[in-house]
N, C-alpha and C positions, 0 to 999 in steps of 0.2 A: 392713439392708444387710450384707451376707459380707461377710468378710475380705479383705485385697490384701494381693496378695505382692512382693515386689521377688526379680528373676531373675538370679541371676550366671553369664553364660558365658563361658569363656574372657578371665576379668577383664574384662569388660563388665557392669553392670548396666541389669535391663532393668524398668518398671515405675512406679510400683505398680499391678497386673492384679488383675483378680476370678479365683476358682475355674473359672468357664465357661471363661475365657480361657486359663489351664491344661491344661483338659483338651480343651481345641482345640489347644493347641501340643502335647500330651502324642498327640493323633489325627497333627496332620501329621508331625511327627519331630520336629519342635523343642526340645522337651523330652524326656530320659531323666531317669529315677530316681536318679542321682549330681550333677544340676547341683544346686548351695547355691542357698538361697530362705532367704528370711525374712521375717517377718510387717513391713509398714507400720510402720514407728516402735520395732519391735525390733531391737536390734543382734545377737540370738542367730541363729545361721544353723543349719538345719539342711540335710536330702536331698528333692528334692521327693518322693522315695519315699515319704518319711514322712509327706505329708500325708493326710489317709483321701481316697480315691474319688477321687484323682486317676489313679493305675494300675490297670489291674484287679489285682487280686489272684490270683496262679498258684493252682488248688489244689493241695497235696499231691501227688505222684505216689504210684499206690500204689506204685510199684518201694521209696519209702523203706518204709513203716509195714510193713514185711512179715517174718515169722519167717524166719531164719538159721540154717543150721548153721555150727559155729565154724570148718569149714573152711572154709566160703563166706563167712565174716566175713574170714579175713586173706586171700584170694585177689580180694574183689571190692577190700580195702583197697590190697592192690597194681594192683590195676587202676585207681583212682580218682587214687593217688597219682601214675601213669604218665601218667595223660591230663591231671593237672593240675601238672605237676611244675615245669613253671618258675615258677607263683604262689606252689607250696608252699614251693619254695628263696626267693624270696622273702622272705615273711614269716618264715623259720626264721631269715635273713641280719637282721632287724630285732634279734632277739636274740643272735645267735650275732656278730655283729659287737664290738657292745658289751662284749661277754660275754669275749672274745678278746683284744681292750684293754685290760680290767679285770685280766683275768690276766697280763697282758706288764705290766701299767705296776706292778702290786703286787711282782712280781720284784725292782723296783728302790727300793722301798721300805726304806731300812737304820733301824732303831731301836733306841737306845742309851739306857741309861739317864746316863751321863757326858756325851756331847758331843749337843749340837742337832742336830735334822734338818738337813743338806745341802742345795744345792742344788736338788741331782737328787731327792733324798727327797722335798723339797716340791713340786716338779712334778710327779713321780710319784703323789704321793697327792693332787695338785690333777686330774690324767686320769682315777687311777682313780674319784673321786669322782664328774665327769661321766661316766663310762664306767657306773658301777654306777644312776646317774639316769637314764640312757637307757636301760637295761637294766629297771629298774620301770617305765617308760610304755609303752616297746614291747612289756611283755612280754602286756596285755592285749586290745592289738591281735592280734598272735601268735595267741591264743586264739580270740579272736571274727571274726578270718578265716578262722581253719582250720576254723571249727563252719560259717562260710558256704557258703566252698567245699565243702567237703564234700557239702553236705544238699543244691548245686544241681546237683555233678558227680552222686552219685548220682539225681536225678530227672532226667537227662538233659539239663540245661538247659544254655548255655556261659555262665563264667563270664570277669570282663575284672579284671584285679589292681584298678586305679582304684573300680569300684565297690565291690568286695571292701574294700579301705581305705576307702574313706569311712563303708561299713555297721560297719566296726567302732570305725569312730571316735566313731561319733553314741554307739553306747553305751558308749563307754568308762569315764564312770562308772561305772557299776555293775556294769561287769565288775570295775574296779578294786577297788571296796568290798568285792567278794565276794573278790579276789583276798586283801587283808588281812586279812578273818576266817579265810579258808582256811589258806591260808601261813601264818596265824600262830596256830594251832590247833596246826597242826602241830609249829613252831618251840616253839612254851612245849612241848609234852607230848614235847618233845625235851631243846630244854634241861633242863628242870628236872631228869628222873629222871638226868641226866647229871652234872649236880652232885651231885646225890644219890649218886650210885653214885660219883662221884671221891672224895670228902667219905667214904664208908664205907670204901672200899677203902685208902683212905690208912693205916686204924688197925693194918691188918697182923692183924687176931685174926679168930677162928672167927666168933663172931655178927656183926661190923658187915659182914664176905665173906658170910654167910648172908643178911642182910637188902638186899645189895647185889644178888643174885640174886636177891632177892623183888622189888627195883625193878626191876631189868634186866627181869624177866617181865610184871611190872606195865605197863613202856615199850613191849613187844611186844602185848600185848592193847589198850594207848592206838593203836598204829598202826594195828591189824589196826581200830578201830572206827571210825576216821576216812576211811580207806580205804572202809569199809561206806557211811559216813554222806555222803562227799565225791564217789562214784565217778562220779555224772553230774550235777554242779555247771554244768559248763560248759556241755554240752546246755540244762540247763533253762534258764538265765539268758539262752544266748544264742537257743538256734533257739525255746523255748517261749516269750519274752518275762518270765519269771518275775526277781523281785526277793528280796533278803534269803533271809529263812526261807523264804518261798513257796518258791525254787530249790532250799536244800537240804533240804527238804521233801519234794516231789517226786524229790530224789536219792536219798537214802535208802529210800522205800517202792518204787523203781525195783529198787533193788539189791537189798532185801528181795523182791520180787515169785516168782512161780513156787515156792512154797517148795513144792508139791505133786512138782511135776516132777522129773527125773532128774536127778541132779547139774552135769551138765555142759551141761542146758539152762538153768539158772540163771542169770541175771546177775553175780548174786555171784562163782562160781567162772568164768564166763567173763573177767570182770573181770580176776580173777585171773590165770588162765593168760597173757590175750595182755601183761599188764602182763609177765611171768615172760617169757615169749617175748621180748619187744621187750630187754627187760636183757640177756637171754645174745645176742642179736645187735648189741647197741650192743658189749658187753664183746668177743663176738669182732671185729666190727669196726675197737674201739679196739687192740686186742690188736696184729692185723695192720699196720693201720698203725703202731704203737708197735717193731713188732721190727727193723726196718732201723734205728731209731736206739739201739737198745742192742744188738746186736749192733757195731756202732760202738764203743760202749762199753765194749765185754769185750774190742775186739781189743787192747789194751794189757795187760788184766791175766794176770798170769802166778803169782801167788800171792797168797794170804791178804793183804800185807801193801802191797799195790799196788791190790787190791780196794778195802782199805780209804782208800789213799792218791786213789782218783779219786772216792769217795761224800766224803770230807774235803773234796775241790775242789768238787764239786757243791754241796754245804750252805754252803759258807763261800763260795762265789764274790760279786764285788760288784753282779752283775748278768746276768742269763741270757746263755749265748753262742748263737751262730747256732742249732745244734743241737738249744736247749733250744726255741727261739722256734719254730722251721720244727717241733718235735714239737707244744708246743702250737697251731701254725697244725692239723696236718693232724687234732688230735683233735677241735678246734674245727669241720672242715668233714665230720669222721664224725658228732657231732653234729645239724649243721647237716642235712646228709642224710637222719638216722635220725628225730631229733624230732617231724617230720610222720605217720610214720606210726600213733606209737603214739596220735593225735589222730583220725584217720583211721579205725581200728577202733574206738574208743569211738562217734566219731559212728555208727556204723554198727550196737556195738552197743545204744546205747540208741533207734534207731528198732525192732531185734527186741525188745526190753521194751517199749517203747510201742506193737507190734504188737497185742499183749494186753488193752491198758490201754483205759479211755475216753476218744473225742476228748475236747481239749480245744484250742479254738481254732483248732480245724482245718476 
């Protein structure tokens, strides 16, 4: 005897149904791909998308698996970014909300080593706390919606925010897993040489400043490998199905691939560049927005000693004024705006290195 499912729609449960039964409501309309199911006597809910041979399965369009020139990588990225832009703000708002909070509510964070936290200190570090918690969970959602939408804008298909969130919720997991080996690859081969290099430079003499440059160069080859090794982590884990090492696996000999080819048809240095492009348009971005409120800030100073007397108010103030708050709102929504896209060209280009590559799962 199959399996039976119980069917939740619009908080109604409906069942327990056999597979047949499925894919006769999945024929008439009754069923889409985002309603929760779950198995007779299991409390775990998943997508009925998930269950095999209940949808057909789209195949691939070739529009995705197809070689790119890198101009045609950030021009079709702004084209995918335009036609799906209200999903993509969206899920950028899961982080970038949070993310906003966390930096407004840490402003008002005062720490002494004589008197106890305050009040306000402890509420403040009780916000930013949930603020920086919401910001780790939504941040893999984030991820595994923009690798969706992405991979369905470009095969032409419409995509609907609802199903977008629940597909990236089912795997949230192991997006998450991956996100802590990632991140925190990064983070140790960060910290560490930073100590390191604090720890030397403190002695003030020629060899511990010499050796403190051997690590500083040592931290720049750590990034420059992780970068190699990380650069299409997300792709594999989310749109290939890949887990663990399998993902960065296949990331790495991604970005190793074409080593025959001409520099700039490479993944590696494509990588490179649009990562390099997205920075100087985030920085001018942040820039423009940022100069209307420091030009504010200069209209008072009139000399060196006035300069110094309003960066004295800044640092020592007890908690950000209007000014401070409404600048970090608008860097917060340049952010919010730009973060999609540099997700956007990656998906893009690693379907041009998987152009190359042998199906797998396709």
């Amino acid at each position: 005897m199959g399996e039976e499912w119980i069917v939740r729609v619009e908080g109604e449960e409906y069942g327990p149904v056999d597979e047949d039964t499925l894919r006769e409501w999945q024929r008439e309309g009754r069923l889409i791909s985002s309603n929760p199911v779950r198995k007779n006597g299991d409390p775990v809910w998943i997508t009925a998308g998930e269950i095999p041979g209940i949808f057909p399965v789209p195949e691939p369009s070739r529009e995705q698996f197809r070689s790119r020139s890198l101009s045609n990588i950030v021009a079709e990225s702004f084209r995918i970014y335009a036609r799906g832009f209200r999903l993509f703000f969206v899920l950028a708002l899961l982080v970038s909300v949070p993310s906003f909070f966390f930096k407004v509510s840490c402003s008002y964070i005062e720490v002494s080593t004589n008197t106890p936290l305050s009040r306000t200190s402890m509420i403040a570090s009780a916000i930013a706390l949930v603020m920086f918690v919401c910001v780790v969970v939504a941040w893999p959602i984030f991820i595994a919606g923009l690798q969706f939408a992405t991979a369905d804008l470009a095969a032409g298909r419409t995509i609907q925010l609802r199903d977008v969130f629940q597909r990236a919720c089912v795997i949230w997991p192991r997006i998450a897993k991956l996100c802590v080996a990632v991140y925190g690859a990064y983070i140790f081969w960060t910290l560490v040489p930073v100590l390191a290099i604090l720890s030397l430079a403190a002695a003030a003499t020629i060899l511990p400043l010499l050796l403190a440059m051997l690590v500083l160069a040592f931290q720049v080859y750590m990034a420059g490998r992780l970068f190699i090794n990380f650069m299409f982590w997300q792709q594999s884990s989310v749109l290939e199905g890949l887990d663990g090492l399998e993902a960065l696996r296949e990331s790495r000999e991604l970005a190793r691939s074409r080593k025959n080819a001409p520099m700039l048809q490479r993944p590696l240095y494509r990588g490179a560049i649009l990562a390099s492009l997205w920075l100087l348009l985030v920085l001018a971005l942040s820039s423009g927005a940022e100069l209307p409120f420091l030009l504010i800030r200069l209209q008072g100073i009139t000399d060196p000693q006035s300069a110094q007397r309003v960066l004295h108010d800044l640092l020592n103030a007890p908690a950000p004024d209007a000014m401070t708050i409404a600048s970090y709102a608008i860097t917060s929504l340049v952010q919010t705006l730009a973060r999609p896209l540099l997700g956007i060209a990656f998906v893009l280009l690693y379907f041009d290195a998987k152009s190359t590559e042998p199906a797998r799962g396709r």
